[in-house]
C-alpha positions as CSV (number, residue, x, y, z in Angstrom):
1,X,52.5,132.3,117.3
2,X,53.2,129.3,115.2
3,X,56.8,128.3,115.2
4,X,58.3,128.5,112.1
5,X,59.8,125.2,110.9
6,X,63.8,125.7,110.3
7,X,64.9,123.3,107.4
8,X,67.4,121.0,107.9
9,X,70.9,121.1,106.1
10,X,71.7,118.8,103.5
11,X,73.9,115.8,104.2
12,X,76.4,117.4,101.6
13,X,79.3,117.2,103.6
14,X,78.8,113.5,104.3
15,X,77.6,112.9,100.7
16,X,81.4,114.9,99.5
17,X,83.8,113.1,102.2
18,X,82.3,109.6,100.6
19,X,83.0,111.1,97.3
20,X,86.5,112.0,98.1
21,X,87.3,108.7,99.5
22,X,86.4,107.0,97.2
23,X,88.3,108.6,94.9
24,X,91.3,108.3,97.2
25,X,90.7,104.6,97.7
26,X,89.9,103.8,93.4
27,X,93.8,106.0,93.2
28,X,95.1,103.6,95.9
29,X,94.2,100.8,94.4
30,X,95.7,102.4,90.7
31,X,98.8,103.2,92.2
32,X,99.4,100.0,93.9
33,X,98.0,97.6,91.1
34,X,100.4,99.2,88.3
35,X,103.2,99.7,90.5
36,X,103.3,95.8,91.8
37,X,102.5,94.6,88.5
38,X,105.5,96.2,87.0
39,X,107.9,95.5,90.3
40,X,106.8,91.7,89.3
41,X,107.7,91.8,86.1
42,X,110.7,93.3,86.4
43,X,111.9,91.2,89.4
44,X,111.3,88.4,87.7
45,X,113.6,88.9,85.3
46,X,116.2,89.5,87.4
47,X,119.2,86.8,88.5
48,X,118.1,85.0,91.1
49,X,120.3,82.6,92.1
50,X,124.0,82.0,91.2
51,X,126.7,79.1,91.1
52,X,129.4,77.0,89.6
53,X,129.1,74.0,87.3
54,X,132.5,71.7,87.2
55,X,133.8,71.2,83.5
56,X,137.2,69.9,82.5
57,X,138.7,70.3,86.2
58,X,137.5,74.1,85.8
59,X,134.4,75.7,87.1
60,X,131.4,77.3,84.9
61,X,129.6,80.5,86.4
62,X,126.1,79.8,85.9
63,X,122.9,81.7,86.7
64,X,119.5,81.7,86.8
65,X,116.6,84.6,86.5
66,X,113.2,84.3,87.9
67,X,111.6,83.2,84.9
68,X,114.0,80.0,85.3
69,X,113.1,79.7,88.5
70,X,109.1,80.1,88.4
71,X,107.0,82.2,85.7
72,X,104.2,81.8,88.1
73,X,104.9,85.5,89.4
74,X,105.1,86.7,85.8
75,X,102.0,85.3,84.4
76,X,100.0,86.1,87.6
77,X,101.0,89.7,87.4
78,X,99.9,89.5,84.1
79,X,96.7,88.4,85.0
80,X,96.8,91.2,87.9
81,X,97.1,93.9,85.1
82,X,94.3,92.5,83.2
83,X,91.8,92.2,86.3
84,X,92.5,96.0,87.6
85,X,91.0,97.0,84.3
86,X,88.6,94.7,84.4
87,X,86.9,96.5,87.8
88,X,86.1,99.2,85.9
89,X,84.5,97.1,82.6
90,X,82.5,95.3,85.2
91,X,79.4,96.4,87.8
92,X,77.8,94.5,91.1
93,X,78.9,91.1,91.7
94,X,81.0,90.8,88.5
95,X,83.2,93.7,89.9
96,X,83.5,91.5,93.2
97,X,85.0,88.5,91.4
98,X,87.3,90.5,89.4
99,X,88.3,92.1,92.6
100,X,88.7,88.8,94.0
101,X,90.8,87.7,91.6
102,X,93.3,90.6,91.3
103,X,93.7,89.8,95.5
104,X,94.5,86.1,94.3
105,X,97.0,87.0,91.4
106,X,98.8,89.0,94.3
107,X,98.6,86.6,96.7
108,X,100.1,83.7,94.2
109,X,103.1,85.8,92.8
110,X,104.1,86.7,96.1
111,X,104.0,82.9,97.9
112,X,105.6,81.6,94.1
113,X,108.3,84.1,94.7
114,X,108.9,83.3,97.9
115,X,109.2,79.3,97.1
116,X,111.5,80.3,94.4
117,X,114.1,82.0,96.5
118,X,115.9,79.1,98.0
119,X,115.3,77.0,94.6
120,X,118.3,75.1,93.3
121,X,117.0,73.0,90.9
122,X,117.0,75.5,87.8
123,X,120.8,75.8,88.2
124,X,121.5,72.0,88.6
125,X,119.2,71.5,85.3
126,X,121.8,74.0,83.6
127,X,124.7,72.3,85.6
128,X,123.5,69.1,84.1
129,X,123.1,71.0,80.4
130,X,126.9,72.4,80.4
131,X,128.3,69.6,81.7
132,X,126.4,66.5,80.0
133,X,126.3,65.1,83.0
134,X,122.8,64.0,84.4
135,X,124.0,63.6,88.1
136,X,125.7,66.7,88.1
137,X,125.1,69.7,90.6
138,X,125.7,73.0,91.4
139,X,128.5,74.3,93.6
140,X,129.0,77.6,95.8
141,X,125.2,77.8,95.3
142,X,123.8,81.7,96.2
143,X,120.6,83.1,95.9
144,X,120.0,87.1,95.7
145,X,117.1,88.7,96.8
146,X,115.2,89.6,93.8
147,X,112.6,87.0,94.5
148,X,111.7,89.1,98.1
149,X,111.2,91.8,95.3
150,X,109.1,90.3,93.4
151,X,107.0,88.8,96.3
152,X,106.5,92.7,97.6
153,X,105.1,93.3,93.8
154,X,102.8,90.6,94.4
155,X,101.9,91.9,97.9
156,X,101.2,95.1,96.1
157,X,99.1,93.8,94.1
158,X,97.6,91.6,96.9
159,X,96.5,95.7,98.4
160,X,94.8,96.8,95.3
161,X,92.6,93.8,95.0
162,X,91.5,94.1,98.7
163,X,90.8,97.9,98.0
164,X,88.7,96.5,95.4
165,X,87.1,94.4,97.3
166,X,86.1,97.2,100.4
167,X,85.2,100.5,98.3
168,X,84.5,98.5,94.6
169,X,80.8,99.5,94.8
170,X,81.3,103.5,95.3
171,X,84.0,102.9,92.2
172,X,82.3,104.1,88.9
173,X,82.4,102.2,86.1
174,X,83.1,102.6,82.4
175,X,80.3,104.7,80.6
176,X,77.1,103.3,79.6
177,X,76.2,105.4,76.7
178,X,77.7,103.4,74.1
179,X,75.7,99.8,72.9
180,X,77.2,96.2,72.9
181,X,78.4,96.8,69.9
182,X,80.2,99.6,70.1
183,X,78.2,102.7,68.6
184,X,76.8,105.3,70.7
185,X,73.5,105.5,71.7
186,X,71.1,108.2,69.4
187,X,71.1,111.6,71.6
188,X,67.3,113.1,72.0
189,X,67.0,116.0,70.4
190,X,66.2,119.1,72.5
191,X,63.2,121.0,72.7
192,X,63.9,124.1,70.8
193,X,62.1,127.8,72.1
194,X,61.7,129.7,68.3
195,X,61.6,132.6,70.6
196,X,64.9,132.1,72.1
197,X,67.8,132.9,69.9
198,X,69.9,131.2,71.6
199,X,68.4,127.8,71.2
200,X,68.2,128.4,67.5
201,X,71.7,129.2,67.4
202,X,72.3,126.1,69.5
203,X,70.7,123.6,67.4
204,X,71.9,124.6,64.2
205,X,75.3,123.8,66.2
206,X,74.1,120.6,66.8
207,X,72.9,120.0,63.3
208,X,69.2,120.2,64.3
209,X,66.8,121.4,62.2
210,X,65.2,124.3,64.5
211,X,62.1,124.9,63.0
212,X,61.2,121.2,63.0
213,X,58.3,120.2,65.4
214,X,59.2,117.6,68.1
């Protein structure tokens, strides 16, 4: 007897588990894009550092936010923002550089914020300002630890651009139906059966003429 050849299965369930993580890896990379953009943003504008400027023989609380500091953070999550949308505008080796450069936006808001946390020289600039006095410095100098905030934003970010970088290529993209210019591509007209109602039916829907020949 001649053996009856058993077909194989279909890798489906290899084919669905890449499916799913790349889904899971494109929400990843969502979640922690938006989520260290915003952190930045609003860490930023947080007081970082505090002190005491001498006027008069009294003292002057004085502070300073991030964006005193450094807007380095601010305008690389900016730039963050704008590259995680990009990914998706963007196919093949344009989606790598994008990809790459949402990992460096991170990268540089997180090492800014992290050279900004022990800075002193925003306050003595605003010591100098109250005062009048070009010499003058801060005193009882503190620092708070927004910009450590801000630098996990940035490391956030950092994450999404690396995710980017791994699973980009199984990401889709933004629809390629519609034309440089913006208007959608002309749909071809279906064949219509005149002995199938339903297809009559369906292209007067479609405002087809039905008895035209194709």
């Amino acid at each position: 007897m001649t053996a009856v050849p058993v077909p194989q299965p279909r890798p489906a369930a290899a084919s669905s588990a890449s499916s799913t993580g790349s889904r899971r890896s494109l929400a990843a990379a969502l979640l922690l894009g938006g989520a260290g953009a915003t952190v930045v943003l609003l860490a930023a504008g947080r007081i970082w550092a505090e002190g005491t400027a001498a006027v008069g023989g009294g003292k002057v609380p004085l502070n300073a936010d991030g964006g005193d500091v450094t807007g380095v953070p601010t305008a690389l999550a900016i730039v963050g923002l704008a590259a995680l949308v990009a990914v998706f505008a963007v196919r093949s080796g344009g989606r790598m550089l994008v990809s790459a450069l949402l990992a460096v936006s991170g990268a540089g808001a997180a090492v800014a914020a992290v050279l900004g946390a022990s800075d002193s020289e925003a306050l003595d600039e605003k010591a100098a300002r109250t005062t009048g006095d070009a010499a003058a410095a801060i005193d009882g100098l503190t620092h708070t630890a927004w910009p450590y905030v801000t630098a996990a934003g940035g490391l956030l970010i950092l994450l999404a651009g690396l995710l980017a970088l791994r699973y980009g290529k199984q990401w889709p993209a933004m629809s390629g139906r519609y034309e440089r210019d913006g208007s959608p591509r002309p749909r071809k007209a279906r064949a219509v059966d005149p002995d199938r109602p339903e297809d009559l039916w369906r292209a007067l829907d479609h405002g087809e003429d039905p008895t035209r020949e194709g």
